[in-house]
N, C-alpha and C positions, 0 to 999 in steps of 0.2 A: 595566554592559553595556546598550546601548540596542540597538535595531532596524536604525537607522540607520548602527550601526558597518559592517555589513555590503553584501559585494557581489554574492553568489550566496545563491540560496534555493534548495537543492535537496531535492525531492519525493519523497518516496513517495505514491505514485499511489492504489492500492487501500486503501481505509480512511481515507483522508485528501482526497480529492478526488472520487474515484468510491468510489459508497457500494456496495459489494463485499457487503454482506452480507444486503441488499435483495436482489442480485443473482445471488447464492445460493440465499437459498432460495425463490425466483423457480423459480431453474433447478432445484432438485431436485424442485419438486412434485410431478411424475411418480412420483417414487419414496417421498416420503414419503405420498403419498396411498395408498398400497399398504402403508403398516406397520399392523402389527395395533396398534392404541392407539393415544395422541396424545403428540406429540414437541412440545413445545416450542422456542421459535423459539431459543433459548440452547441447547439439548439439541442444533439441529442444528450449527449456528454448531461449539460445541465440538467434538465429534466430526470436523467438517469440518477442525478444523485441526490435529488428531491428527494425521490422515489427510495430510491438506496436508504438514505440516511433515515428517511422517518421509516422503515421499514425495520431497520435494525433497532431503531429503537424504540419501538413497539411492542417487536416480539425478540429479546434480545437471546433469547436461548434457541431460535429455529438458527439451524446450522447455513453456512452461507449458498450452499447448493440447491437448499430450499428455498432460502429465503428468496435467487434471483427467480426463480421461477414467478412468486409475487410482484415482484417489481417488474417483469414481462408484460403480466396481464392489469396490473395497472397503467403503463406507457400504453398497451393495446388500446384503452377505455379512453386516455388525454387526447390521442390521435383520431380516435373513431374507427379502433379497426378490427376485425375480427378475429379471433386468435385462440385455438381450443388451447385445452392443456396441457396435451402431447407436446407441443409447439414450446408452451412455456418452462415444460422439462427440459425440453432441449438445451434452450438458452443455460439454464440451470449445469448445466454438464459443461458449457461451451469453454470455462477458466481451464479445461486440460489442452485447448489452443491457444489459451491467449501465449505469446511472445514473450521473447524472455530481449532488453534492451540488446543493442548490439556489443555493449561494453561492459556488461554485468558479471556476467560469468569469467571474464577475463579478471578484471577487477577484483573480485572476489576468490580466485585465485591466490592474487598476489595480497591481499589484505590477510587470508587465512596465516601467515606466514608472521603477522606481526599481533595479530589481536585473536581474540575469541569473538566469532560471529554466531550472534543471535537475532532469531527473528521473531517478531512480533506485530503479526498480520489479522487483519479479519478475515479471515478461512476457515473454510473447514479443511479437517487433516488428509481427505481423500485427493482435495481438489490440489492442497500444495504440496502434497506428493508429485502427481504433474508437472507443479512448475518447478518442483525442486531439482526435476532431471534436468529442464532446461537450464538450468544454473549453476551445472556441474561442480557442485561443493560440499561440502558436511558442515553443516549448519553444529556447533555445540548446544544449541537448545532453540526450539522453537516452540512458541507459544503464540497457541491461534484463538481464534474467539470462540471454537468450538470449544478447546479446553476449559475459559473462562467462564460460556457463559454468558458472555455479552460481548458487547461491539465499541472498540475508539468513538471516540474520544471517550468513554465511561471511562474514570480512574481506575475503574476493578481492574482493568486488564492491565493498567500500569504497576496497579500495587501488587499485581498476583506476579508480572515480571519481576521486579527488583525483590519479591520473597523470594524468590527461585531460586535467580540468581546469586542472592547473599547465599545461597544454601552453597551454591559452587566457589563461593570465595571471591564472589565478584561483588562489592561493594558500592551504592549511588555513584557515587565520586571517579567511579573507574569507567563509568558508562559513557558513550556519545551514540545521544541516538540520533539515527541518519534515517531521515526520512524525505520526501518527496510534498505531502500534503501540514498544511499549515493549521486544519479544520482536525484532521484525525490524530495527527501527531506530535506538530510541533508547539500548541496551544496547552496541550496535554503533559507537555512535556515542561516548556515555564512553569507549571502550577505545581509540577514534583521537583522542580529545581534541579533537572538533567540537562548536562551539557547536551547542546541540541549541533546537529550538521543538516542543511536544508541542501538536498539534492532536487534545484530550477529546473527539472526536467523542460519545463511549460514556460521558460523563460520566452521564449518568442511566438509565443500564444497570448492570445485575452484571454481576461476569466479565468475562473480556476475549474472547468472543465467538468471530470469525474467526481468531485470533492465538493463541500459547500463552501460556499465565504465564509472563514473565519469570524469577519468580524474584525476587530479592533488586530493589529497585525502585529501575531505574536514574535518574542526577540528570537535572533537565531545568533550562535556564537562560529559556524563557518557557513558558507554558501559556495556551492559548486556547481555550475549547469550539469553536470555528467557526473557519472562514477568512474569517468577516465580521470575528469580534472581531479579527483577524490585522489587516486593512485598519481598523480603525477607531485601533487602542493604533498602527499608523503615523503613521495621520494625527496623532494628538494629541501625537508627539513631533515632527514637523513643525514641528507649529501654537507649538511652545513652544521651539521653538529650539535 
């Protein structure tokens, strides 16, 4: 299996392109500057995606701008801290700062040029408008959970992808989805028999941070710390024919 087989790259967005987790605990300093002790930056990260995860699947149709605002004032409650609502909209807004990786936009640049980029994010469409400017590109389709209706790892989002896409001529087989998280996407994506690309972002971290443990550790068929390394292992199958 090379790089090259393939005709669509499609994305997971947060953790994989915009670095979500900078932009976390960016947005929560408000409230973690108000816990009695010290939280390290893994301690919030985890907790965050407790919180995230049974959140989205709970209520899996509140859009993800709402939904953070609930996982605000539930971290408020674990910590003990006080936190109106105003506070937890805020957080709620805060994905039009999170960061877009230092090498995504360039990368995806150069990727547009050989494949059809697709994304497939848990967002809502207001907030990855935002981060779409940070990643100066024309996505040919994106499909967020706001579309769907629910949240990764649910199949629906997977199977509402590849209808889509067969609609544009893009068939299973032609897909590699590149993702960052092993719990939202790369798990999700063994079970539909998608060639998977795992972008290590977190390679020299513990833990799996914003995302839950997977569990039993799904296959990946490439692994790349960066989406530099992603543009370079192209090029070199390019360059070799």
């Amino acid at each position: 299996m090379k790089l090259t087989d393939f005709k669509a790259l499609t994305f997971d967005v947060y953790g994989t392109l915009i670095d979500w987790e900078t932009g976390m605990v960016k947005g929560l300093k408000p409230l973690t500057d108000r816990v009695d002790g010290t939280l390290s930056r893994n301690e919030i990260l985890e907790v965050h995606a407790h919180y995230e995860s049974s959140t989205q699947r709970q209520t899996p149709a509140k859009v993800y701008s709402q939904l953070l605002p609930v996982v605000y004032k539930r971290l408020a409650e674990e910590w003990g801290v006080e936190a109106g609502w105003d506070e937890c909209l805020a957080y709620g807004r805060s994905v039009e700062h999170w960061p877009a990786f230092a090498d995504s936009a360039g990368a995806l640049q150069y990727l547009k040029k050989h494949y059809k980029l697709v994304v497939l994010s848990n967002v809502d469409n207001a907030s990855f408008a935002h981060s779409n400017r940070k990643l100066e590109v024309a996505f040919d389709a994106a499909y967020t959970a706001e579309d769907v209706g629910s949240y990764k790892p649910s199949p629906r989002n997977f199977e509402y992808m590849i209808e889509n896409l067969g609609r544009l001529g893009i068939e299973k087989g032609d897909i590699l989805h590149t993702a960052e998280s092993l719990f939202h996407d790369h798990k999700p994506a063994n079970e539909f028999g998608l060639a998977n690309c795992w972008i290590y972002r977190r390679h020299n971290q513990e833990g799996f941070g914003a995302t839950m443990d997977p569990g039993e550790r799904p296959s990946v068929d490439f692994m790349f710390n960066s989406m530099a390394a992603l543009v370079k292992a192209h090029q070199a199958e390019l360059e070799a024919g």
